[in-house]
Each structure stands twice: as structure tokens, then as C-alpha cells.
C-alpha positions as CSV (number, residue, x, y, z in Angstrom):
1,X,112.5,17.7,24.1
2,X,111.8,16.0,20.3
3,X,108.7,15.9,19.3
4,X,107.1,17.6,22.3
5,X,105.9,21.4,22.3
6,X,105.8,22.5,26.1
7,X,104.0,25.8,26.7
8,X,106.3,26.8,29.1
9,X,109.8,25.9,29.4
10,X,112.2,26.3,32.7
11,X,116.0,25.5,31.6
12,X,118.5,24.9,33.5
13,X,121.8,24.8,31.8
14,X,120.1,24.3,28.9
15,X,118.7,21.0,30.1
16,X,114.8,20.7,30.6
17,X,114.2,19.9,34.0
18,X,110.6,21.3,34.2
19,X,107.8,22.2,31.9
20,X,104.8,24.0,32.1
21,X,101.4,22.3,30.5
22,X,98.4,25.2,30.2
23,X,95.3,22.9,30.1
24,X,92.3,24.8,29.0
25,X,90.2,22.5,26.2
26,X,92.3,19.3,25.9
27,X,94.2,17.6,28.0
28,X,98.1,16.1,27.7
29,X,98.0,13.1,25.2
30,X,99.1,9.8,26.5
31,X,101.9,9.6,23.7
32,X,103.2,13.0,25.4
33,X,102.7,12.3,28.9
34,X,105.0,8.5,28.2
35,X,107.7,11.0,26.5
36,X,107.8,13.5,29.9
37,X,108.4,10.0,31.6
38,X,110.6,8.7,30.1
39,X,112.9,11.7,29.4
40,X,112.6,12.0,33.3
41,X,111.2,15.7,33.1
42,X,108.8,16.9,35.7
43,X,105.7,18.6,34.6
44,X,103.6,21.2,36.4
45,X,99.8,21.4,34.6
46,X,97.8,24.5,34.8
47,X,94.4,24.8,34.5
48,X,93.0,28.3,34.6
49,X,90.1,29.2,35.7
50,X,88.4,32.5,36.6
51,X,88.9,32.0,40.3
52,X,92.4,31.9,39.8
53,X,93.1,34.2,36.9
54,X,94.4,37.0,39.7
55,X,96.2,34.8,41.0
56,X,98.3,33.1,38.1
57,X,99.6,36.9,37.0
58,X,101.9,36.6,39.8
59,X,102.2,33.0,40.2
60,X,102.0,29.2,39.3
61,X,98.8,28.0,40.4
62,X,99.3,24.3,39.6
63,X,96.4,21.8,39.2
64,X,98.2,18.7,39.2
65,X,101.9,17.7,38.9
66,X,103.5,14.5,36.7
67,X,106.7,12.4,37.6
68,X,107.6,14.7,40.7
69,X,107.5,13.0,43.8
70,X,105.0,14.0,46.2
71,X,107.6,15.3,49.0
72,X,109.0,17.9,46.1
73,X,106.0,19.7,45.9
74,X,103.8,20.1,48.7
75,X,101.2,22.5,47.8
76,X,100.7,19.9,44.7
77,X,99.9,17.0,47.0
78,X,97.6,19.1,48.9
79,X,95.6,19.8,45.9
80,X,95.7,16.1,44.8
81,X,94.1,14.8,48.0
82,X,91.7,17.5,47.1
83,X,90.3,16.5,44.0
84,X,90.3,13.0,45.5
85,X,88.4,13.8,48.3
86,X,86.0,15.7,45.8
87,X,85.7,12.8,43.5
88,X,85.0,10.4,46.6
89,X,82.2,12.6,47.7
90,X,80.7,13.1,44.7
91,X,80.9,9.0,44.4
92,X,78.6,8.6,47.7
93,X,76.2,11.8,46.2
94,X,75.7,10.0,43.0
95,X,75.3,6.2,44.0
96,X,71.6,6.7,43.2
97,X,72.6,6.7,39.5
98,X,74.2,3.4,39.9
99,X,70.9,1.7,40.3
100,X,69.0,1.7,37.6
101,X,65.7,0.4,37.6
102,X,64.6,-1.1,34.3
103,X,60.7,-0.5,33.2
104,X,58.6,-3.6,32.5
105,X,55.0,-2.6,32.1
106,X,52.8,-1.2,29.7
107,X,52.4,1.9,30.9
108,X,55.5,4.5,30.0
109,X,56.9,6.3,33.8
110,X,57.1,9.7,31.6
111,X,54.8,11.9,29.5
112,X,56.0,11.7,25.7
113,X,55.7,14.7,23.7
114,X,55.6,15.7,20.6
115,X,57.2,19.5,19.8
116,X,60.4,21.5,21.5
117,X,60.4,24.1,23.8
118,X,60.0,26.3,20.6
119,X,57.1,24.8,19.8
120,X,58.5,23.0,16.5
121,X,57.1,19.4,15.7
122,X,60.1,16.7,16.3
123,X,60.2,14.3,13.4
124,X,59.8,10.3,14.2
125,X,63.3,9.8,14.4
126,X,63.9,12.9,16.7
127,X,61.1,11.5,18.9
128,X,62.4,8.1,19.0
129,X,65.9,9.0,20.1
130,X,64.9,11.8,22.5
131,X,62.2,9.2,24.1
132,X,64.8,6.3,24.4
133,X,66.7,8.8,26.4
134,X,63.8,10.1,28.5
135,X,62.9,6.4,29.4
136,X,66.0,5.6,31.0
137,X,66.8,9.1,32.8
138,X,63.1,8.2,34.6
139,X,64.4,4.7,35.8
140,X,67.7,6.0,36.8
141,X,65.2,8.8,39.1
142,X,65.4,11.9,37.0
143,X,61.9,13.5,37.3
144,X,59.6,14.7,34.4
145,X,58.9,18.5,34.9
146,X,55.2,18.6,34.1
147,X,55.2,22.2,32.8
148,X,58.2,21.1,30.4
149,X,58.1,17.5,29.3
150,X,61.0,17.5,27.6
151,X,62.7,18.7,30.9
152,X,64.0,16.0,33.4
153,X,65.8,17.3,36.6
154,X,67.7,14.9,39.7
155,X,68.1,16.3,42.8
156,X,71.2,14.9,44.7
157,X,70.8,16.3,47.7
158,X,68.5,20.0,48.6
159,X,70.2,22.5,46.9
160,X,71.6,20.4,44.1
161,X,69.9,19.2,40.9
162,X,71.2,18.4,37.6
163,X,68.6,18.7,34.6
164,X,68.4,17.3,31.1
165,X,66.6,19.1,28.5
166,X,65.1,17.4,25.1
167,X,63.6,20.5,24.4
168,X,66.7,22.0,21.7
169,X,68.4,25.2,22.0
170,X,68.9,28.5,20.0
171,X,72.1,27.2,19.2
172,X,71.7,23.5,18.1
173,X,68.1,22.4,17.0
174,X,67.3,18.8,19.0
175,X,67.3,17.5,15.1
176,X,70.5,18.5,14.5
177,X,71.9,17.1,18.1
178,X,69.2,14.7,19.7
179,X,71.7,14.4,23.1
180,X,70.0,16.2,25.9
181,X,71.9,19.2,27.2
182,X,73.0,18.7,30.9
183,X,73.0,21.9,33.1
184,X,72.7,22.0,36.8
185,X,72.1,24.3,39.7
186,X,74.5,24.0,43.0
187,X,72.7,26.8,45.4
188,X,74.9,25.2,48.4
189,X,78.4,26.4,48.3
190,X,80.7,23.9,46.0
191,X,84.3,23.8,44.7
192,X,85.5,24.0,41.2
193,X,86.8,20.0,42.3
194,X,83.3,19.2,43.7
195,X,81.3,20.7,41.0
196,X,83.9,18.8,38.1
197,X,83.9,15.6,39.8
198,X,80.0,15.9,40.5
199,X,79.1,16.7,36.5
200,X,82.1,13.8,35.0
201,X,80.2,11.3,37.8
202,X,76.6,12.3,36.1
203,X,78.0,12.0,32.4
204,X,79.9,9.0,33.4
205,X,76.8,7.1,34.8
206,X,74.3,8.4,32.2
207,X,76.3,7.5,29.4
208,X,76.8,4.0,31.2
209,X,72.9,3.7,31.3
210,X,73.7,4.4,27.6
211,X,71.9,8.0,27.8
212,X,74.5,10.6,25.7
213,X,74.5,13.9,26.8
214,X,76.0,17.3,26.0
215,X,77.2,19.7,28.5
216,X,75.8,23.5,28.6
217,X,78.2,26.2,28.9
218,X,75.0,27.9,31.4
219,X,74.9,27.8,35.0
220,X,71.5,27.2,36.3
221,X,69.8,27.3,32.6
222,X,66.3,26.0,33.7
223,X,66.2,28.0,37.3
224,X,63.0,29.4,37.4
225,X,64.2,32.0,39.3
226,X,66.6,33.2,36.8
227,X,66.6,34.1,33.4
228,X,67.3,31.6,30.8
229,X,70.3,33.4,29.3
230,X,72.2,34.6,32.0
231,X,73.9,38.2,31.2
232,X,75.9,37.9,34.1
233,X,79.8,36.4,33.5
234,X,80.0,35.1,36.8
235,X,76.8,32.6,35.6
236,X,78.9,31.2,33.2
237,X,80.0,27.6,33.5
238,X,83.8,27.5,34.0
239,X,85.4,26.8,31.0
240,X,88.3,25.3,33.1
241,X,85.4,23.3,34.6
242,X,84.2,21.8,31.4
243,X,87.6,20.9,30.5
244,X,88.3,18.5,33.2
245,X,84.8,17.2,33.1
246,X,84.7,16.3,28.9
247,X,88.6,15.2,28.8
């Protein structure tokens, strides 16, 4: 098709009656996704993840479909009504988020502080930003961590928190990138659709509350019953994950 390049092409005739988008760090543009439609071409988009991996060496493993009716693909549909279903729950697990209770008093509802977690001193700018942030994570109901001030966590339910950390990273100094790094910890079992719809709800509503975060590619980052770098793959965030939740 002009002025489209499909990642995968099935021809039939020499006519394009289907293509293949692999979704891994950016999803379809708009401007490509109005061509598919209006050339009439169905599209089948892939998402990989490690879960699947095994499963896409033998066949399509399709996250969601575009201009195909929902009769023509059944197996589509299904997973449609899943990541609905997951986005509907994680709605109702993160309505706490949606009241935000503004602070009016003199006295600040968290503990300011004044280095990282490597002990390096934050310039007043740094502080200023990081603080603003800390101020409205409390009144949305994040809690301070009193051992690590510039750690807030949420618990959604037992056995699910989210965290943000102020306190910088190896990586990215908190001067460099004063958004707090969002991580969480899901001990109770959870989908790849529950977990993505759970962490784009959080982001969504934080960055509503005008709180900008960044996402860590760490699973459970500030578990104290794990290390802080996990060595272990399967600890990894899913990339595929982190693709659906920062499109």
C-alpha cells in the first residue's frame, strides 16, 4: 500500500488483503491506521511478549485486530473483551486515585528531605520539584516510607502496591530527571492485560493530579525482600508490558 511499510505482508493475488503490525516500542500512527481504513485492509497487531515468545514461532498470537469484523475472528474478540474486562477492573482498583484530597494547613502530610538514596545533596530546584510531587502523591494516599523519605508506595488492594521513588537511580541522577520512577509489586497472580491496564490507570491519574512519572523497567524494585537489581530475567518488567502502558 503507498506510503505504508507493513511488517508483514499476506497477498493474495497480489492484492493486500491482510497485514501484519509487530508492536514492541510504538504503536500504529493514526495517519497509518486512517490509510489501513480506508484502503479497506484488515490488520492483525502483535505484541510480543515473553509469555508468548514460544508460542508465536509457530503461530500468530494476535493482540488486537483493526477493520475486521468481530465474527471473522473469534479468538480476536475474545482477547478484546479481555483487555476490556482488565481495564474495567483496574478502573474500580484505582478509584481511590480519583479523589484527591488537597492539603490546607500548615503542617506538610510528608517528611521533606534533603539528599537521594545515594546520599547526594539535591539542589533547591531538585527539591522543589521532587517535593511538589511528594505533596500531591500524599493527598492522593500514597504513603511516605519512613526509612526512605523519598519513597512513597499505594497499596491497592493486599498484595498490590505501586511505589514512587524521588530518591534517583544509577542510571538517571533525580537532577537530571526529577520525575519519580514508578515500580510496583503484584505478589497476587495478575495478567499481562491486568498488570498494563493497572500501571496506564496509575500514570493516567497521577499525571491528571499533575504528578509526572517515569516507568522502571524492574519488577518489584523496592521489595524488601528482594534485591534491588534483580539478576533474574523473569523479574524483568515486560517490555511488551511497557509498550502498551507509555503508547
Amino acid at each position: 500500500m503507498p506510503r505504508v511499510r507493513t511488517d508483514v505482508a499476506i497477498l493474495r493475488d497480489s492484492a493486500l488483503p491482510i497485514a501484519i503490525e509487530v508492536v514492541v516500542t510504538h504503536g500504529i500512527e493514526p495517519e497509518t491506521r486512517q490509510r489501513y481504513k480506508d484502503a479497506r485492509i484488515a490488520v492483525i497487531v502483535v505484541e510480543p511478549t515473553w509469555d508468548t515468545l514460544p508460542e508465536l514461532r509457530s503461530r500468530i498470537v494476535p493482540a488486537r485486530t483493526l477493520n475486521v469484523p468481530s465474527w471473522q475472528c473469534t479468538s480476536c474478540t475474545v482477547a478484546e473483551e479481555r483487555r476490556d474486562a482488565a481495564h474495567r477492573r483496574a478502573d474500580a482498583l484505582l478509584g481511590c486515585l480519583d479523589n484527591r484530597v488537597p492539603h490546607h494547613g500548615e503542617e506538610l502530610p510528608f517528611h521533606p528531605w534533603r539528599h537521594d538514596r545515594f546520599e547526594r545533596a539535591l539542589r533547591p530546584l531538585v527539591r522543589a520539584r521532587t517535593h511538589a510531587g511528594a505533596l500531591i502523591l500524599s493527598e492522593l494516599g500514597f504513603r511516605q516510607s519512613r526509612a526512605k523519605p523519598w519513597l512513597f508506595l499505594l497499596e491497592l488492594e493486599r498484595g498490590r502496591t505501586v511505589f514512587v521513588n524521588y530518591g534517583s537511580t544509577a542510571e538517571i541522577p533525580i537532577w537530571e530527571d526529577t520525575a519519580g520512577v514508578l515500580s510496583w509489586v503484584f505478589r497476587k497472580q495478575v495478567t499481562p492485560e491486568e498488570e498494563a491496564a493497572i500501571i496506564a490507570g496509575v500514570l493516567e491519574r497521577c499525571r491528571r493530579a499533575g504528578v509526572d512519572l517515569r516507568v522502571s523497567f524492574y519488577r518489584g524494585s523496592f521489595d524488601p525482600g528482594r534485591p534491588e537489581r534483580p539478576t533474574d530475567p523473569r523479574a524483568l518488567v515486560d517490555r511488551a508490558v511497557l509498550a502498551r502502558v507509555l503508547r
